[in-house]
C-alpha positions as CSV (number, residue, x, y, z in Angstrom):
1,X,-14.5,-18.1,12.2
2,X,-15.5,-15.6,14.7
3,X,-12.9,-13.3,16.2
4,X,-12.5,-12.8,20.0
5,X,-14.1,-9.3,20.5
6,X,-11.3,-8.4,22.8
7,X,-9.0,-8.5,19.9
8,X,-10.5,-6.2,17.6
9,X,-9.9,-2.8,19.8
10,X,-6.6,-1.8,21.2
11,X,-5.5,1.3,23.1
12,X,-2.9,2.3,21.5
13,X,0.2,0.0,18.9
14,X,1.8,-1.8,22.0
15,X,-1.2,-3.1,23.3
16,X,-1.5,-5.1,20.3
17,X,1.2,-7.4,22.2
18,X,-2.4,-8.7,24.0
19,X,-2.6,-10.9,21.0
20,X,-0.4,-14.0,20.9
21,X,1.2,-12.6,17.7
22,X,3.3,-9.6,18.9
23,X,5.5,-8.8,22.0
24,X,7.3,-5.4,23.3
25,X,10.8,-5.5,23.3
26,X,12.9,-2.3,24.3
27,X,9.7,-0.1,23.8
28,X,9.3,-1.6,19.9
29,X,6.4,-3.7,19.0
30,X,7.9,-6.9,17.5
31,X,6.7,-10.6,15.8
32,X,6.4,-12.8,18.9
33,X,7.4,-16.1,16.5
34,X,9.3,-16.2,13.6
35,X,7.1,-19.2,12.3
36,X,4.2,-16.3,11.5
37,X,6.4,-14.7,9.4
38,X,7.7,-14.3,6.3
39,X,5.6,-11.4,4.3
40,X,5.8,-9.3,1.6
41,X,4.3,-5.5,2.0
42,X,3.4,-4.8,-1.6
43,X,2.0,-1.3,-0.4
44,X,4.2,1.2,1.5
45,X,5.9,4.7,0.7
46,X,8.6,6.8,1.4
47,X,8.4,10.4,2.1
48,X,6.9,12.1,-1.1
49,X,8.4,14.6,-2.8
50,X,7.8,17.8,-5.1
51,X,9.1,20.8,-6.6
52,X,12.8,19.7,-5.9
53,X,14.2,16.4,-6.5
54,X,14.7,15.7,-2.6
55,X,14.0,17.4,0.4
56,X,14.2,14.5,2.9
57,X,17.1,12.4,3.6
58,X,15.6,9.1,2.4
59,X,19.0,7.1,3.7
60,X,18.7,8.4,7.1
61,X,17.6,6.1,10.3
62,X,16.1,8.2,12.8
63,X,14.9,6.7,16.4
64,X,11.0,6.8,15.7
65,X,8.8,6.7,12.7
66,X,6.3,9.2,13.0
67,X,3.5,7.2,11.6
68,X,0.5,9.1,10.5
69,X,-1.9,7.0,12.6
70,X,0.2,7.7,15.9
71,X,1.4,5.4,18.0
72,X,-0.8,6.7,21.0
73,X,-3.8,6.5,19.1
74,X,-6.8,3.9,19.8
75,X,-7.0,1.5,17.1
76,X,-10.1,-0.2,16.1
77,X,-9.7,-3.2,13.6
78,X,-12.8,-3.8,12.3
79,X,-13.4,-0.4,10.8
80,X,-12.2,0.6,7.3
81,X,-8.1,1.6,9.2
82,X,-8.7,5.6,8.5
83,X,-11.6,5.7,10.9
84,X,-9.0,5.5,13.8
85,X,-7.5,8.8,12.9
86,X,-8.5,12.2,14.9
87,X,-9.5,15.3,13.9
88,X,-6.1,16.6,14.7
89,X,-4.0,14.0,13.0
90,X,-5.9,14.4,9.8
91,X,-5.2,17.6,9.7
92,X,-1.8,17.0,10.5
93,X,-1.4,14.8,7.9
94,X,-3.0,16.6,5.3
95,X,-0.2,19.5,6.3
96,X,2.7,17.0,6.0
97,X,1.4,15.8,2.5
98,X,0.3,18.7,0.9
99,X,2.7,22.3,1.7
100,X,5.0,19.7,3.9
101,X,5.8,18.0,0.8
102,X,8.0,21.0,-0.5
103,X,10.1,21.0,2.9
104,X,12.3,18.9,4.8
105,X,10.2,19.1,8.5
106,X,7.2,17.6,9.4
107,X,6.5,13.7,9.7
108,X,7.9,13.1,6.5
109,X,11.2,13.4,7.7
110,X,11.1,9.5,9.4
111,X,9.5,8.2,6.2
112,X,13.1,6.8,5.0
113,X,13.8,3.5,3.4
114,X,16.1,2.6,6.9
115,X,13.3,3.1,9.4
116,X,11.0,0.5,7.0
117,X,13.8,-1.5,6.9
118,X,13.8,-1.8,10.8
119,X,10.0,-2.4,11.2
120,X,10.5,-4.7,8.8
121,X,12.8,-7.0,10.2
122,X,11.0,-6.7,13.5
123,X,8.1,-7.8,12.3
124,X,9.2,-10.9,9.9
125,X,8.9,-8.6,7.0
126,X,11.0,-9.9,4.5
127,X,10.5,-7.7,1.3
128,X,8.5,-4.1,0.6
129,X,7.4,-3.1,-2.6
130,X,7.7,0.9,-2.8
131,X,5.3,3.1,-4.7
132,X,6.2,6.4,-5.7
133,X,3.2,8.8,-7.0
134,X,4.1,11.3,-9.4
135,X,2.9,14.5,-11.2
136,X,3.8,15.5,-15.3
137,X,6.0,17.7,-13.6
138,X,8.5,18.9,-11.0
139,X,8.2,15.3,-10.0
140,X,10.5,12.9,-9.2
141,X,9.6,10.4,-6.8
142,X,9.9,7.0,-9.1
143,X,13.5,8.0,-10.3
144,X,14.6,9.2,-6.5
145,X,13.3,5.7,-5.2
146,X,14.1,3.5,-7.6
147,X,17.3,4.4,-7.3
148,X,17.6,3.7,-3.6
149,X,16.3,0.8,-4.0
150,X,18.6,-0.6,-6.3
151,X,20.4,-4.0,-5.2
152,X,18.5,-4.5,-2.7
153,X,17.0,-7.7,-1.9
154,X,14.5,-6.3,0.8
155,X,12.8,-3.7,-1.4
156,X,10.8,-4.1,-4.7
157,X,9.6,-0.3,-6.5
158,X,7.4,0.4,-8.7
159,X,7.4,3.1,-11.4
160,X,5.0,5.8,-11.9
161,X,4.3,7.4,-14.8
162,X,1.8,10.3,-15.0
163,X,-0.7,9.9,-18.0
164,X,-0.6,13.4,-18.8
165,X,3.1,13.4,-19.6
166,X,4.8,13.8,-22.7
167,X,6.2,10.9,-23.7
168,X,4.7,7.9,-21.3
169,X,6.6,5.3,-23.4
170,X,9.8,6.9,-23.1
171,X,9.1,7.3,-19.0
172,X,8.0,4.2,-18.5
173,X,11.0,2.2,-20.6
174,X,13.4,4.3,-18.5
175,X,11.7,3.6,-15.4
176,X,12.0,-0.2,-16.2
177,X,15.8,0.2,-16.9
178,X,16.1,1.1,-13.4
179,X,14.3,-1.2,-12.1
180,X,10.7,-0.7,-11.8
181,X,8.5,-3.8,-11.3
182,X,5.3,-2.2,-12.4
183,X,3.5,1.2,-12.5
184,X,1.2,2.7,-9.1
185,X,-1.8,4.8,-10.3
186,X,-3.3,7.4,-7.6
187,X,-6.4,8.6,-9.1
188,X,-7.6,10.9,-6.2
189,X,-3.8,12.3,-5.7
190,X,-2.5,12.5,-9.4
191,X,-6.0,13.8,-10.5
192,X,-6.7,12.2,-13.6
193,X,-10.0,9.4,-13.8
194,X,-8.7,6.0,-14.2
195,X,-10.7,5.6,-17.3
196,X,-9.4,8.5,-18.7
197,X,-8.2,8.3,-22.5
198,X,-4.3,8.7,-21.6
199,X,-5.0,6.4,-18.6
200,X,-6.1,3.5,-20.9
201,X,-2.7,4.3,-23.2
202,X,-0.9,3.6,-20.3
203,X,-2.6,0.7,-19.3
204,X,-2.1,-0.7,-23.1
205,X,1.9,0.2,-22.2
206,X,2.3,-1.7,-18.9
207,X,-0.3,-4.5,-20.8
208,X,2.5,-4.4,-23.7
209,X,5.4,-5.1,-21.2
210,X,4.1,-7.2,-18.8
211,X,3.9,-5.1,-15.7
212,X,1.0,-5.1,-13.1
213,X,-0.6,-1.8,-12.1
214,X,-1.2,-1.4,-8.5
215,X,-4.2,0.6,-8.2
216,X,-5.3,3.0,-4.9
217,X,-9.0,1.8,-5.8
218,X,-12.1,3.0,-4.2
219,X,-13.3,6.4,-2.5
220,X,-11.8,6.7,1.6
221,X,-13.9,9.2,2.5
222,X,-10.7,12.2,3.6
223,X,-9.6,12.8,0.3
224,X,-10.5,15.7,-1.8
225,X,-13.9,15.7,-3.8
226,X,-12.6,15.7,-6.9
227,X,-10.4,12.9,-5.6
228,X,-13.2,10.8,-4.1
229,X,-15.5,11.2,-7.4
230,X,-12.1,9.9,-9.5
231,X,-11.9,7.0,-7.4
232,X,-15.1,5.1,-7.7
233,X,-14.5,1.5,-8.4
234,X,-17.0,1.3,-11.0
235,X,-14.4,3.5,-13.1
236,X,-11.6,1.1,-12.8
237,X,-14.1,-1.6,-14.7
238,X,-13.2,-0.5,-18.2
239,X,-8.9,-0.6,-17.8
240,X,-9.7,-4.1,-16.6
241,X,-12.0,-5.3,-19.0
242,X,-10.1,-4.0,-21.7
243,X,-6.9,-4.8,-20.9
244,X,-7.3,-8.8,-19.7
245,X,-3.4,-9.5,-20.2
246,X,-2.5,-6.5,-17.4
247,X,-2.4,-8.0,-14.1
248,X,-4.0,-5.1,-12.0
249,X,-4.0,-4.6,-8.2
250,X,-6.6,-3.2,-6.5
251,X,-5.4,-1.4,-3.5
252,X,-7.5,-1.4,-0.5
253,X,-10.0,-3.6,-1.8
254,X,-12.1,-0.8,-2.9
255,X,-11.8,1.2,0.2
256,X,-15.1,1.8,0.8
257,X,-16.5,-0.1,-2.1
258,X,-15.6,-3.2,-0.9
259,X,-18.5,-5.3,-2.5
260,X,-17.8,-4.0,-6.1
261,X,-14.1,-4.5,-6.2
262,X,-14.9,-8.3,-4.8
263,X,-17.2,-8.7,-7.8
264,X,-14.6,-7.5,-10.2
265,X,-12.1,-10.2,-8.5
266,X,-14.9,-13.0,-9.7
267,X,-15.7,-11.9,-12.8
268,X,-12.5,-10.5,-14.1
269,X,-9.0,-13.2,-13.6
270,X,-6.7,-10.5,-14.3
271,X,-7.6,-8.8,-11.0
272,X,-5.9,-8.8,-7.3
273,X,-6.9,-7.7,-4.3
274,X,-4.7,-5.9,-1.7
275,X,-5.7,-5.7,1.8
276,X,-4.3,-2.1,2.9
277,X,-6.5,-0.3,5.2
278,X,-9.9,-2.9,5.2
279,X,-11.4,-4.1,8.6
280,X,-10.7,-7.4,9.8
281,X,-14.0,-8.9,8.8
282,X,-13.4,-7.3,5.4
283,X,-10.2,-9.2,5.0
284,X,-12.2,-12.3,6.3
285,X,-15.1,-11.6,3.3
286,X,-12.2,-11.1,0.7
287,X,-10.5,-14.7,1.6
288,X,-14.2,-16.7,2.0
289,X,-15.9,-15.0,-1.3
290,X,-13.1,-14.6,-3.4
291,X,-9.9,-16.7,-5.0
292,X,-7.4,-15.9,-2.3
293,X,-4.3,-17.0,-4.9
294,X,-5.3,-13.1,-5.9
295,X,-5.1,-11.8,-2.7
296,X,-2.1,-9.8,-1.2
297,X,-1.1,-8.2,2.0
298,X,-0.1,-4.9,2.4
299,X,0.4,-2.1,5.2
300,X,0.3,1.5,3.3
301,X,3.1,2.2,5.5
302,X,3.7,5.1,6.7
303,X,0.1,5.7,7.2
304,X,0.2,2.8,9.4
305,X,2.3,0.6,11.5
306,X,3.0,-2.4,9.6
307,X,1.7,-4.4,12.3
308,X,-1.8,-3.5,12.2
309,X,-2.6,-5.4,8.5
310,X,-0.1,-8.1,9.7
311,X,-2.9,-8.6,12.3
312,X,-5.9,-8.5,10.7
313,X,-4.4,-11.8,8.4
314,X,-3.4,-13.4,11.3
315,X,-6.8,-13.7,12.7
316,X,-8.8,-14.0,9.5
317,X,-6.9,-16.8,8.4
318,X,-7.5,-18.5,12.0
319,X,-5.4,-21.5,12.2
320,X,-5.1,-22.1,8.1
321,X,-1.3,-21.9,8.0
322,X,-1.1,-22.5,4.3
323,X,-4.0,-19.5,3.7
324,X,-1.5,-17.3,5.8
325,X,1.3,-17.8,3.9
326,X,-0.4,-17.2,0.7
327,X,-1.5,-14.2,1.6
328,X,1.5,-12.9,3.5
329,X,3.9,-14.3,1.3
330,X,3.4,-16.8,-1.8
331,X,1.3,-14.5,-3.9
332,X,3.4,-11.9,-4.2
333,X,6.2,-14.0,-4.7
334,X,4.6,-16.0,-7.4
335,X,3.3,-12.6,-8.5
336,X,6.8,-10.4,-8.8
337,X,8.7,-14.1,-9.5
338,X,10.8,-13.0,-6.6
């Protein structure tokens, strides 16, 4: 299926109401038709904290989200999604997430679990799975979340358990007390390979209990170079080959390795793919090369609009309504039991 080239670049978030799929209503991008929805986001965040328990207000609604690909920007969807950012917003960005993440200003101060909630429901959004990143520590992020999260029916969260800390077993059973649906690892953030020794003990843990690990998989070309060396897929190979009874996501496909994480999803059938952040005709390889009851949709929210992935599977699953929905929807369901 070939997309219409005047669908693929947009001036800025509301002009992706050109599309039959969205409309504009009181200045907020919304679903045009309920029938396109529902989905499941298995790959946003809330604001990130460290050094003190909570700095943001996580329960508060504010007027806008200050999405770290702004609103204003251009947006180009067949490009891997951080290609749309500018100079200045990467550097804003990297502010917010790195000394920002110590204060109570900055962006991070609209990534709360009531302003996902809203996009959300405008968008036919029906559950978000939230995944917290965390250090050994000064770090609370999984226990902060998973508590605000709890009895909810719109929000799924995972745990996170650093490898390096003391007691992973003891972490990660609490974790699951609370709630926690499976375990995010953030190679080029938490700084730590993920075929490290302590990486595969945790692995073995999650394999133990029966929880998927939702990987940020594949180098993205703005992180760190330690980060970006951490991060090739080839690393992820040995956690999945050794470990066939752990269910693992890999987020973004690969990133930028997209060809070697769709030859793990043929050769290995205890591995997903999770569609945060590729181009639209990466999203269209992924569903013609590779079993797409393995594939997932996801928005990594609040680097992006959740709009913007909603997209790309609307037109690279064409008119195959019962692709769409398995993407959007019935794979994580099936996956999570929801």
């Amino acid at each position: 299926m070939k997309i219409r080239p005047e669908w693929l670049r947009f001036e800025n978030l509301l002009d992706l109401a050109r599309t039959p799929f969205f409309e504009v209503r009181d200045g907020r991008l919304t679903l045009a038709d309920p029938a396109l929805g529902p989905a499941v986001d298995v790959h946003t965040h809330l604001a990130l904290t460290f050094l003190r328990r909570r700095t943001v207000d996580l329960a508060a609604e504010t007027p806008q989200v200050e999405h770290y690909l702004p609103a204003g920007r251009a947006i180009d969807l067949d490009v891997y999604q951080n290609r749309n950012f500018s100079p200045a917003d990467l550097d804003r960005m990297t502010r917010d997430l790195s000394i920002g993440s110590v204060g109570c200003g900055g962006q991070r101060r609209t990534h709360t679990l009531p302003n996902l909630a809203r996009e959300m429901r405008e968008l036919g959004v029906s559950r978000s799975v939230l995944l917290p990143i965390d250090f050994p520590v000064m770090s609370h992020n999984a226990a902060t979340w998973l508590d605000l999260a709890r009895g909810r029916g719109d929000f799924l969260c995972f745990g996170s358990v650093h490898p390096f800390v003391r007691d992973p077993a003891a972490v990660l059973d609490r974790q699951i007390a609370a709630g926690a649906r499976g375990v995010k690892v953030h190679p080029a953030v938490q700084l730590v390979p993920p075929d490290h020794p302590r990486c595969m003990r945790l692995y073995k843990l999650c394999e133990a209990r029966g929880l998927p690990v939702l990987f940020h998989c594949g180098p993205v070309d703005i992180e760190t170079r330690l980060g970006r060396r951490f991060s090739q897929v080839a690393r992820y190979e040995r956690a999945i080959a050794e470990h066939p009874g752990c269910t693992f996501l890999l987020g973004h496909s690969g990133a930028l390795q997209l060809e070697l994480a769709l030859a793990f999803s043929r050769r290995y059938p205890n591995v997903w793919l999770e569609l945060a952040s590729q181009s639209v005709s990466g999203v269209q390889r992924i569903l013609e090369t590779t079993d797409p009851e393995r594939v997932v949709y996801g928005s990594d929210w609040p680097f992006y609009h959740q709009a913007i992935g909603l997209l790309k599977v609307f037109l690279a699953t064409d008119e195959d309504d019962a692709l769409r929905r398995r993407v959007l929807s019935g794979n994580a369901i099936r996956l999570f039991g929801m």
